[in-house]
C-alpha positions in Angstrom: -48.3 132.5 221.1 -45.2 133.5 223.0 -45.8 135.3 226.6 -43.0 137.6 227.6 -42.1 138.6 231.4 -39.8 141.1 231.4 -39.5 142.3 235.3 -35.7 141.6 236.4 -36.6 140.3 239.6 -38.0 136.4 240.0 -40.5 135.4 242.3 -39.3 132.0 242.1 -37.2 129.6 240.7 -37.9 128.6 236.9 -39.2 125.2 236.3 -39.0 123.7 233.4 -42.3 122.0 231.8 -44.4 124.5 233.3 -45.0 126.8 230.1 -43.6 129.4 231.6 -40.3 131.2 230.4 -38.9 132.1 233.4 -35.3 132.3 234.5 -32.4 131.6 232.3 -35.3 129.6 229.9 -35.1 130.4 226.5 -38.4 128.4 225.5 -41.3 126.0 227.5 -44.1 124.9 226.1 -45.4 123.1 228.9 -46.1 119.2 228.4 -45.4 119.8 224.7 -41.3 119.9 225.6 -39.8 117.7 223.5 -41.8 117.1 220.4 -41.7 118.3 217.0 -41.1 122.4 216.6 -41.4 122.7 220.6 -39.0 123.4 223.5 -36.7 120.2 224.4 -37.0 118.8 227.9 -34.2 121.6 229.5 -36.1 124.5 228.3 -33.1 125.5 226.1 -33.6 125.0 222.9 -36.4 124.4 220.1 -36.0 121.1 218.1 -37.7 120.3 214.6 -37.1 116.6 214.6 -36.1 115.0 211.5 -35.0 117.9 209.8 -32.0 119.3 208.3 -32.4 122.7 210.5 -31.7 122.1 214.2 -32.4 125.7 216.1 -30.0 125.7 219.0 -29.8 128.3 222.1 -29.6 131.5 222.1 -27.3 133.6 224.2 -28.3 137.2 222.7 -32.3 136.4 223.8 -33.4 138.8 227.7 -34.0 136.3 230.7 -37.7 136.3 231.2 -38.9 136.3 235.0 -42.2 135.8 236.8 -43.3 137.7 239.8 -46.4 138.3 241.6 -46.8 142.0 240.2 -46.3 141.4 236.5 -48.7 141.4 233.8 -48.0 139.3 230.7 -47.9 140.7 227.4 -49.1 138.3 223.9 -47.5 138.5 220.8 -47.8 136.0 218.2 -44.6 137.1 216.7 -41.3 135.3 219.0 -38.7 137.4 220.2 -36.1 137.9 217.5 -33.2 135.6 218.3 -29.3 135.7 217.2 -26.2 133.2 217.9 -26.7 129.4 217.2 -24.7 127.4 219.3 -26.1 124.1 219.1 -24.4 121.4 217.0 -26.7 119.3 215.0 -26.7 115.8 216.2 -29.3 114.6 213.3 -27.0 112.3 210.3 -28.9 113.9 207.8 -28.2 117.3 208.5 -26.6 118.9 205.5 -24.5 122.1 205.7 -24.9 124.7 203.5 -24.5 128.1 202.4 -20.8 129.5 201.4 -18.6 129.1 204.9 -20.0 125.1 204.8 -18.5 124.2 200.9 -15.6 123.5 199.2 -14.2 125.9 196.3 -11.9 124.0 193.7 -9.9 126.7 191.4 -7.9 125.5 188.8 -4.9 127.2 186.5 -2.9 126.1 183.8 0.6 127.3 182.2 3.1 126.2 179.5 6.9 127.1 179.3 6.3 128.8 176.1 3.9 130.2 174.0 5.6 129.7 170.4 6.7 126.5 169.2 7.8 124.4 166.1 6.4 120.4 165.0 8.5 118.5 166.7 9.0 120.4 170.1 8.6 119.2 173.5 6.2 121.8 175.7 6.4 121.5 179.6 2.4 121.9 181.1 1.9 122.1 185.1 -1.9 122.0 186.1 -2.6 123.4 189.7 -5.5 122.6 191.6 -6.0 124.4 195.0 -9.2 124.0 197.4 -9.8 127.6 199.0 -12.9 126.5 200.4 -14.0 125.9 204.3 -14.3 121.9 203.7 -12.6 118.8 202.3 -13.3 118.7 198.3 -14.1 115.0 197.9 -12.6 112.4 195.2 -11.3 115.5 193.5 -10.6 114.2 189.7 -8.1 116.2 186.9 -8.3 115.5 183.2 -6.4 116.9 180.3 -7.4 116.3 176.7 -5.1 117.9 174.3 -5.9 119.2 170.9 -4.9 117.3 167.7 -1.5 117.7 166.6 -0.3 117.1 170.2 0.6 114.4 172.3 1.6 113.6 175.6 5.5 112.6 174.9 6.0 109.3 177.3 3.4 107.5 175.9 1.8 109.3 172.4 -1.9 109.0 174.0 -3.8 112.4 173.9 -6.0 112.4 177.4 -5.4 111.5 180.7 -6.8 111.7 184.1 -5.4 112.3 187.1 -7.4 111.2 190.8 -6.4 113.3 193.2 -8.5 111.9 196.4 -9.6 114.5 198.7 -8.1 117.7 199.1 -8.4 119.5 202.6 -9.4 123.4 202.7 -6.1 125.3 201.6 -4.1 122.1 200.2 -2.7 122.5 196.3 -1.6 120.0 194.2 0.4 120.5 190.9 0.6 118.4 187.8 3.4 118.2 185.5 4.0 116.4 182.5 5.2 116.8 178.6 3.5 117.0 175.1 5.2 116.7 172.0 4.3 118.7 169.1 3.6 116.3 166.1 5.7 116.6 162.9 2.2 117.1 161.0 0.9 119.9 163.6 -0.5 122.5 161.3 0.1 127.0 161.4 -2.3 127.7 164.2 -2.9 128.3 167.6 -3.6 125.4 169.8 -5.9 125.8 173.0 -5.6 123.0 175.0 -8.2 122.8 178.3 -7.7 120.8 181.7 -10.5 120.5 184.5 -11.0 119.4 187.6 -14.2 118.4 189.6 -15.4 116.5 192.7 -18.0 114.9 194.3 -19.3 118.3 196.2 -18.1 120.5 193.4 -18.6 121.4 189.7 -16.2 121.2 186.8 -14.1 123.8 186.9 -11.6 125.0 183.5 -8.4 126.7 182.7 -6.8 126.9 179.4 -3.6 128.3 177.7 -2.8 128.8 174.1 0.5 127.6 172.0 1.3 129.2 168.5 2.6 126.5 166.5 5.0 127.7 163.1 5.8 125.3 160.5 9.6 126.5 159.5 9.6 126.5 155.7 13.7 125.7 154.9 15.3 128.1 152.2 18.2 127.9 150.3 20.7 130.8 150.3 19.3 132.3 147.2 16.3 132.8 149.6 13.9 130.4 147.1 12.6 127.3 148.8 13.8 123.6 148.5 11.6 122.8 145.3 12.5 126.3 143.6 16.0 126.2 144.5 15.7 122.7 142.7 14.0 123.5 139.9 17.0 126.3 139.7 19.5 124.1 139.5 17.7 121.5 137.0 17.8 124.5 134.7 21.3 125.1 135.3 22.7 122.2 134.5 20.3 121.7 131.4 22.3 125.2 130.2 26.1 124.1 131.0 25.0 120.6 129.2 23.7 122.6 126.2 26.4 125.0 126.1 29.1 122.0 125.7 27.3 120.3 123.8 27.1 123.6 121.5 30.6 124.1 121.9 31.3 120.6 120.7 29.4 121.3 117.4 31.2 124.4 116.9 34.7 122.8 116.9 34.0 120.5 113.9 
């Protein structure tokens, strides 16, 4: 039950403990000051001990006076209230909602999209926090598809800890994959993410179009026609001398 005073005048000077609101109080419940969901001892704000939710004062609320000629009004509904300004003292106070988070995006480009078996591709990764809070023990990985590898060392993952990365900080990621000899006519999608302790995996990819060059021969057959060409070639000038040979006995 809260009991609202609203003359602008005061009788006398607000005392705090007396369940009265009076003054510049914005609760009192009376002996009950300072427990669970009730006033704390200065009358200026309303406590719910061991909780994550600590309800500080509140600037927007009218001053409530006493004096000799009012008459109280009940309502079991409190007085709407706006502006928090305590600061949780409780360690187990968790902050929430989307000001209180961190926000990991990711992106992901290649120096070209079109490449050949045997080409070097340059990758850079960028991770960027655009959140209100540190992202914590922020972790990259890369796994790329088969048919690449990364060139300094032929392995095909890696994974990249980052440590934590402050509200507005970016860090990019460059490195080098080889396309294998033995890379098949296809496009390759290859995927990094990034994650950390109070976010989730986030994902960015980027295709590469990989073309085996078949070689031709200036007749505009391939290597094993163009062979098979010639075989027949020199199977005719053989026959023809040998023909000629014949003819001149």
């Amino acid at each position: 039950v809260f009991v609202d005073f609203w003359n602008t005048a005061p009788s006398h000077e607000a005392v705090c403990g007396d369940g009265l609101v009076e003054g510049n109080e914005v609760c009192d419940d009376g002996e009950a000051n300072g427990t669970n969901n009730h006033c704390d001892t200065l009358c200026q704000t309303i406590v719910e001990l061991g909780s994550s939710v600590i309800r500080g004062t509140y600037p927007g609320v009218s001053q409530r006076y006493l004096s000799s000629a009012s008459t109280p009004s009940v309502s079991n509904t409190p007085p709407a209230v706006t502006g928090l300004t305590e600061s949780p003292s409780d360690d187990n106070v968790l902050v929430l909602g989307e000001e209180g988070a961190a926000s990991l995006h990711i992106s992901k480009k290649v120096n070209t999209g079109l490449a050949n078996p045997g080409d070097i591709l340059n990758y850079t990764i960028t991770v960027n926090n655009s959140g209100k809070i540190d992202a914590y023990k922020v972790v990259a990985k890369d796994t790329l598809p088969d048919g690449f590898v990364f060139a300094d060392d032929k392995s095909v993952s890696r994974t990249w800890e980052l440590g934590d990365l402050a509200p507005g900080a970016t860090k990019d990621l460059t490195f080098s994959v080889m396309v294998k000899n033995d890379a098949l006519t296809k496009v390759y999608t290859n995927t990094a993410t990034v994650s950390a302790d109070n976010q989730s995996e986030q994902r960015a990819s980027v295709d590469v179009e990989v073309n085996v060059i078949k070689v031709l021969a200036e007749t505009g057959n391939s290597i094993p026609e163009f062979s098979f060409l010639v075989f027949l070639s020199i199977g005719a000038l053989l026959g023809a001398r040998k023909l000629k040979e014949n003819l001149s006995f």
